[in-house]
C-alpha positions as CSV (number, residue, x, y, z in Angstrom):
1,X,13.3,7.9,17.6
2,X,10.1,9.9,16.4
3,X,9.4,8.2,12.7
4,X,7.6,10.2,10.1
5,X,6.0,9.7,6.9
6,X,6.3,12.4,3.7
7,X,4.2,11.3,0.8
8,X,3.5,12.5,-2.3
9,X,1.6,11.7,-5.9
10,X,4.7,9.6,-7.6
11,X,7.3,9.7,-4.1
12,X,10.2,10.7,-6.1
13,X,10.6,14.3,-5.9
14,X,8.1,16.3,-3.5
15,X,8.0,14.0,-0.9
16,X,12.2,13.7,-1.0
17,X,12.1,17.9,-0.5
18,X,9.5,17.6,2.2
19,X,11.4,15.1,3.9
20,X,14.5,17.1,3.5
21,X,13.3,20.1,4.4
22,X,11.3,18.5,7.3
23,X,14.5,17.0,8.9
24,X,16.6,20.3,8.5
25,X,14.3,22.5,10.1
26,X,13.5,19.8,13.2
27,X,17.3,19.3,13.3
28,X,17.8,23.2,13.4
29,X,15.3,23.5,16.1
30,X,17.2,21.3,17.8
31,X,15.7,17.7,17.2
32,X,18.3,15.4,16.5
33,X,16.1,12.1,17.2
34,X,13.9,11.9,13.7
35,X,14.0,9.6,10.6
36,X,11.7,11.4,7.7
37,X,10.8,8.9,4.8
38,X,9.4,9.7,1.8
39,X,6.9,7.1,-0.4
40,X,4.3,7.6,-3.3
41,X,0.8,7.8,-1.9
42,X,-0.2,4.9,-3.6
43,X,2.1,2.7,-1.5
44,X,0.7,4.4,2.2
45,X,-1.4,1.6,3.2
46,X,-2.4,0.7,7.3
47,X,0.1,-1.6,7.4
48,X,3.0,1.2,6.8
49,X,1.4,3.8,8.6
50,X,1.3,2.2,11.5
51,X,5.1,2.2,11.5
52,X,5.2,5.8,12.1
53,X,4.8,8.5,14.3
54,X,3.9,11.3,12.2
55,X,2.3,11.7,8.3
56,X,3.2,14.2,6.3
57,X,0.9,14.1,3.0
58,X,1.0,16.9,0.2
59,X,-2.5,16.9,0.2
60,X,-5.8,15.0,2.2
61,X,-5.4,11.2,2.1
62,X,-6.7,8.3,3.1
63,X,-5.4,7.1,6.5
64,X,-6.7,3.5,6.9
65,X,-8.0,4.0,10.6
66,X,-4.2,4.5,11.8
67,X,-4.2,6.5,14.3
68,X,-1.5,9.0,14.1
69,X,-1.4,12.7,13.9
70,X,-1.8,14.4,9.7
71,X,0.2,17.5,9.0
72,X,-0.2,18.3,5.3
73,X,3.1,19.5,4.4
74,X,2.1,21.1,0.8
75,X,3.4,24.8,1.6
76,X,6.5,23.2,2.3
77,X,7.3,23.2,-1.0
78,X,7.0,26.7,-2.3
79,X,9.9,27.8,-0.4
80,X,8.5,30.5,1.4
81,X,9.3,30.6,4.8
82,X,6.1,32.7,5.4
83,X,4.0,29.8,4.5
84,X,6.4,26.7,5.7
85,X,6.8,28.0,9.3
86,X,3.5,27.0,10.6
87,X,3.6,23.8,8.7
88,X,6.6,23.4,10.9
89,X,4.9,24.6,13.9
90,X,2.9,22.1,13.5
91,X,5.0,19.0,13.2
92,X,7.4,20.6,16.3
93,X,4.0,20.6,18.1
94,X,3.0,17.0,17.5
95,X,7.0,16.1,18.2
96,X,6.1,18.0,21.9
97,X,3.1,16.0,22.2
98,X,4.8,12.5,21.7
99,X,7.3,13.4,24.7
C-alpha cells in the first residue's frame, strides 16, 4: 500500500478535495493500492511524515528532514484539468518510482 499525505492551511476542506481528487484519478489510472490522508499543516510534523510515502502540500512546507518525495498539489484545486494533469503526472511518476 503506497500512503500519501494531502495537507492544507486548516485540513478541513482543500486537503479533503486534494485527497479525493488524488485517489480518483490514481484509481482511474488504474492504481487501486493507495490510502490519501488529509491533515492541517500545522499537525505535519517528522514523526507523521515518516509514515508515508508521498506528500502532497498546497503550498512549500517544512519537511523535518523526512525523506520522501513533495508534489505540491495546489492546481489541483481549480478544477482545470489543464493545470491538474501534470500535478498528477507527477504523483503517478513517484508511484512508478516506489515499484
Amino acid at each position: 500500500m503506497i500512503k500519501i499525505l494531502a495537507a492544507c492551511g486548516a485540513g478541513v476542506n482543500s486537503s479533503h478535495q486534494i485527497a479525493n481528487a488524488i485517489t480518483e484519478e490514481m484509481k482511474k489510472r488504474g492504481y487501486r493500492d493507495i490510502k490519501v490522508d488529509a491533515l492541517m499543516v500545522k499537525d505535519v510534523n517528522k514523526e507523521v511524515l515518516s509514515k508515508y510515502d508521498l506528500y502532497t502540500p498546497i503550498s512549500k512546507t517544512e519537511t523535518f528532514g523526512v525523506n520522501i518525495p513533495i508534489v505540491e498539489a495546489g492546481p489541483i484545486l481549480y478544477r482545470v484539468p489543464a493545470m491538474a494533469k501534470p500535478v498528477f503526472d507527477k504523483i503517478e511518476a513517484e508511484i512508478k518510482k516506489m515499484g
